[in-house]
N, C-alpha and C positions, 0 to 999 in steps of 0.2 A: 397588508403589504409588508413583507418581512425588512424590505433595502427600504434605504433613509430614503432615494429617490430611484425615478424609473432607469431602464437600460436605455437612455436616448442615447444617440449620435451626439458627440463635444467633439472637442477640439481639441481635449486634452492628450498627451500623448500617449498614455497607457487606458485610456477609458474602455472598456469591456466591452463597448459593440463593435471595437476594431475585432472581436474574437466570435465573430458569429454569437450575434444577443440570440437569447431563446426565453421562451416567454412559460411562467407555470401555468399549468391548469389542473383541475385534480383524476381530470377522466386518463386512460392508459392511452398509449400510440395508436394510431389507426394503422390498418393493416398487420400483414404478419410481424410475430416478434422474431428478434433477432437471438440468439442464443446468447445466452453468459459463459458458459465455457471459456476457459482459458484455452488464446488460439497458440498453440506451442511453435508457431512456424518455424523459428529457428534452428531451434532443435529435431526438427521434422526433416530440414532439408539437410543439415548435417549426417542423420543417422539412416537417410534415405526413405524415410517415411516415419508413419502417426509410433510414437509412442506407445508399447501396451500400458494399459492400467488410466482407468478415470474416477473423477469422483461419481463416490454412490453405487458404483459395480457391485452386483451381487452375483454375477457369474465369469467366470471367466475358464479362457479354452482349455484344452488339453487334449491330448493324442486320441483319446477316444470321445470327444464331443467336450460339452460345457459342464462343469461342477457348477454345483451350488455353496456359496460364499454361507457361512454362518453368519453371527453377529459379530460386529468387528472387533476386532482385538486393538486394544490404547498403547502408542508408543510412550510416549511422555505420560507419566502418570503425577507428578510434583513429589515425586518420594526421594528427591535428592539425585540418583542414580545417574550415573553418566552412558548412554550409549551411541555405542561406533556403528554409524550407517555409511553404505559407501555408495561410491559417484558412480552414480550409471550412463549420465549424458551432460554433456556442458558445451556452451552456446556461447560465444561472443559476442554479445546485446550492442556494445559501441566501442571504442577504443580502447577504455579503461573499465569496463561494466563487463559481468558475466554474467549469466543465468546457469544453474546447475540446477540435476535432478538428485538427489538422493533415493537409494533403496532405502522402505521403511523395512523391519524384519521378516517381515512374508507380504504376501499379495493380499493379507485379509488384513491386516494394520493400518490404523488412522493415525494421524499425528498424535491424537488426542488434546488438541487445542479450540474443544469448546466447551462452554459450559452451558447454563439455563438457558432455553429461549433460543437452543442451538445457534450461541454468539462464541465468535472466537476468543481467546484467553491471549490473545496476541505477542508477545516473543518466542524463540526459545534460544537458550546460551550455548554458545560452539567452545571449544575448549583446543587448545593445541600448546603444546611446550616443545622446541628442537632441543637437542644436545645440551647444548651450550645455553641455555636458559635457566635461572636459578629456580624460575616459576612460570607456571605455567600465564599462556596468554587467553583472556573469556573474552567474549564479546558477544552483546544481542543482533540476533537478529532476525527479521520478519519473514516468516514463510506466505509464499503469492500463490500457492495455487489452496485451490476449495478444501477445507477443513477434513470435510468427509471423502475428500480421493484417501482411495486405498492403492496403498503400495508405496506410495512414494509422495518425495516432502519436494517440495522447489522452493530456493533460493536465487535473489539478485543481489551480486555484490559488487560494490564498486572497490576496484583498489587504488589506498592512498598510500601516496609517497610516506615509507618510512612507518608504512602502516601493517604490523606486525601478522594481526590475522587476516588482512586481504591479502598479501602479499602471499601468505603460506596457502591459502583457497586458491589461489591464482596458479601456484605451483600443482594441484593436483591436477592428476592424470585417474580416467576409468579404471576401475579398482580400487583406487585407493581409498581410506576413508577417514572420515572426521568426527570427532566427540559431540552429542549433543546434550544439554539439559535442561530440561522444560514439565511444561509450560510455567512463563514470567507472565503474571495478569497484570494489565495496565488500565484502563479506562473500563470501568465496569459501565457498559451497554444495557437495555431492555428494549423489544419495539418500542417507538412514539417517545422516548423519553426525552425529546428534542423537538419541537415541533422544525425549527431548523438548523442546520448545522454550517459550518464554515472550515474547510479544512487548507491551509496556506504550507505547502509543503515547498520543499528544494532538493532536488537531486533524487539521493536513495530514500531521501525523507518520506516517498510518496508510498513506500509499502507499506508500513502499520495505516495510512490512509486507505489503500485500498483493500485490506482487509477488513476497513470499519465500512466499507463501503458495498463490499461483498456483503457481504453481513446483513445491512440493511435490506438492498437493492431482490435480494434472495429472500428474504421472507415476505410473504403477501399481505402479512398484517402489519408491516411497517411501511407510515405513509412519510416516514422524512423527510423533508427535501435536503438536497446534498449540494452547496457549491464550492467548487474545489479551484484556488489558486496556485501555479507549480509553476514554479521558476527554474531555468537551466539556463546550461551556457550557452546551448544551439540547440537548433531542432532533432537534430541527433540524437541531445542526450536525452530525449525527454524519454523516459522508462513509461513501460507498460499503456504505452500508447494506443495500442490498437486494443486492449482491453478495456479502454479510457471512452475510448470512441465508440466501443462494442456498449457500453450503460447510457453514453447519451443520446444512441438510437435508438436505445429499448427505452428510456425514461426521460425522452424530451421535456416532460412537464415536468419532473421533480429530480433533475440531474444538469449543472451545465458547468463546463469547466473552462477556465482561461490558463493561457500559455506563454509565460512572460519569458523570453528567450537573453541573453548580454547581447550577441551578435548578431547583427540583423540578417533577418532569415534570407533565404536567395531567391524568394517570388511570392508572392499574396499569399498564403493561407491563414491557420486557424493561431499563430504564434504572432506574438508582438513583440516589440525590442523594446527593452528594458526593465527593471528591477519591482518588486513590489514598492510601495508610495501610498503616502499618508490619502492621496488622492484617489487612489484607486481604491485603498481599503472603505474611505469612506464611501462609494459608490455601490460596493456591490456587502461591505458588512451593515447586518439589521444595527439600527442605533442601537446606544448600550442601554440596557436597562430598560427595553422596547418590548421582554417576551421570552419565551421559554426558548434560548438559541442558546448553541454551544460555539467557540471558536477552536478550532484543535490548528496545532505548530510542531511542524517533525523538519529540520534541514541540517544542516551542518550549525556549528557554534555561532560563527559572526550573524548567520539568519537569526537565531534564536535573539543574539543581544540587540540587534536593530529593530524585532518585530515583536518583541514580545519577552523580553527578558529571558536568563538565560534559569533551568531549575536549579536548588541548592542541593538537591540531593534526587535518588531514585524516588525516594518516601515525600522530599520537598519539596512541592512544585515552585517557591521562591513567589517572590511578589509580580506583578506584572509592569515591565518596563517598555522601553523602545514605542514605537509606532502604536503598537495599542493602546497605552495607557495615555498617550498623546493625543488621541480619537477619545478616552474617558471611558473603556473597558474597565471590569475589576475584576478579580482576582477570580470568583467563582462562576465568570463568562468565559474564563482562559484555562487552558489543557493543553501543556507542555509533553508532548511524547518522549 
């Protein structure tokens, strides 16, 4: 039993069977499976239908029939290089959230963000300077669709006030295009190397999460089990939702996610009101020092110092503080994204 205790029914107010409890086992779903696909609907009903280009194509159309794709060619290669891909489709996910597609440089082009064990290398760096900038502005960030789509990279970004490269991503318009440099490696992966894992994210936090989860969930010989904490301000904001939903159909037994909302939601479902808690953590995280489990933390600053200290550097994941170390976590059960 990985959790210190089972998913009952309490009283408590954030307890995890107000979130639909689901229980492991190690056999697959019965019945047919559901697809992992990334569902693009957004962008689908904007641009009047599906997207060309999916992950894994090896053919795609043209005037006289179907070519055959060669072996694909690496956008990001880690040689430093900066390159300009430009915005082919862009979606308004929620008020302040966008979703955008990037052109990769041909239709046979993969990000190039995997490595052994066909595991993603998770960031890559956008780069933008206006006019009047003495230097330019980087920032990470996590591409959400499948590694191996050719053609094209997708990005969700939220913009914050005052927040230099959301703000300039917000201003683009189709055609235009942005810097990238990659691939940034963070959490070196292997199948199994967790027997389970914990991932407690906030907001935009949840993408380098669902890449580790892609990741997993996608190879047959990875039996991890995945439970994922994600906190927003409402049910609106909760990113990549129906892709969230799409893993805990296909993987009832080794996938279950809770949804801790500030504002309480407007009718029953799968979202609870209020904040992550020393209570809750202890409920659904395995005791410390119980077994081969990882805990992984990606949300905005004030999540990182409440739950789990905040890193001292990229290279320094810093000691662990807040909520976990309150629960008796250490430092090599905890991974700061």
């Amino acid at each position: 039993m990985f959790a210190r205790t089972a998913f009952a029914r309490t009283s408590l107010r954030f307890s995890p069977a107000a979130c639909s409890r689901r229980a492991y086992a190690s056999a697959p779903a019965s019945g047919p499976k559901r697809s992992n696909v990334l569902v693009y609907s957004a962008i689908a009903a904007i641009a009047g239908g599906a997207i060309a280009g999916g992950a894994g194509y090896y053919y795609y159309s043209t005037a006289g029939g179907e070519a055959v794709l060669g072996p694909p060619e690496v956008t990001f290669k880690g040689d430093g290089e900066w390159v300009d891909l430009q915005l082919a489709e862009l979606a308004l996910v929620t008020h302040n959230t966008m979703r955008l597609r990037f052109k990769l440089p041909s239709e046979n082009h993969v990000s190039g963000l995997k490595v052994a064990y066909m595991l993603p290398k998770a960031a890559v760096l956008t780069k933008h300077q206006a006019p009047t900038d003495e230097k330019p502005t980087i920032r990470p960030y996590t591409p959400v669709n499948d590694e191996d789509a050719r053609g094209y990279l997708d990005l969700v970004v939220k913009k914050y006030d005052n927040g230099p490269m959301s703000s300039h991503i917000f201003s683009l318009s189709r055609g235009r295009s942005l810097s990238f440099k990659g691939p940034i490696p963070k959490y070196e992966w292997a199948p199994n190397k967790h027997e389970h894992i914990t991932l407690i994210a906030g907001g935009t936090g949840i993408t380098p999460m669902y890449q580790l989860m892609r990741a997993i969930f996608h190879n047959p010989e990875d039996k991890t089990k995945v439970t994922l904490v994600f906190g927003n301000l409402t049910e609106k904001d909760i990113l990549l939702k129906r892709e969230l939903e799409d893993l805990e159909n296909t993987y009832p037994q080794r996938f279950r996610a809770f949804y801790l909302v500030d504002e309480a939601p407007k009718k029953p479902g799968r979202a609870t009101q209020g904040r992550v808690t020393k209570e809750l953590l202890k409920k659904v995280l395995p005791e410390p020092g119980s077994g081969n489990n990882k805990i992984f933390v990606c949300g905005p600053p004030g999540m990182y110092k409440a739950i789990s200290g905040v890193k001292n550097s990229p290279s320094d994941q810093g000691e662990v503080a807040g909520l976990l170390k309150e629960l008796g976590y250490k430092k090599e059960e905890v991974y700061k994204f």
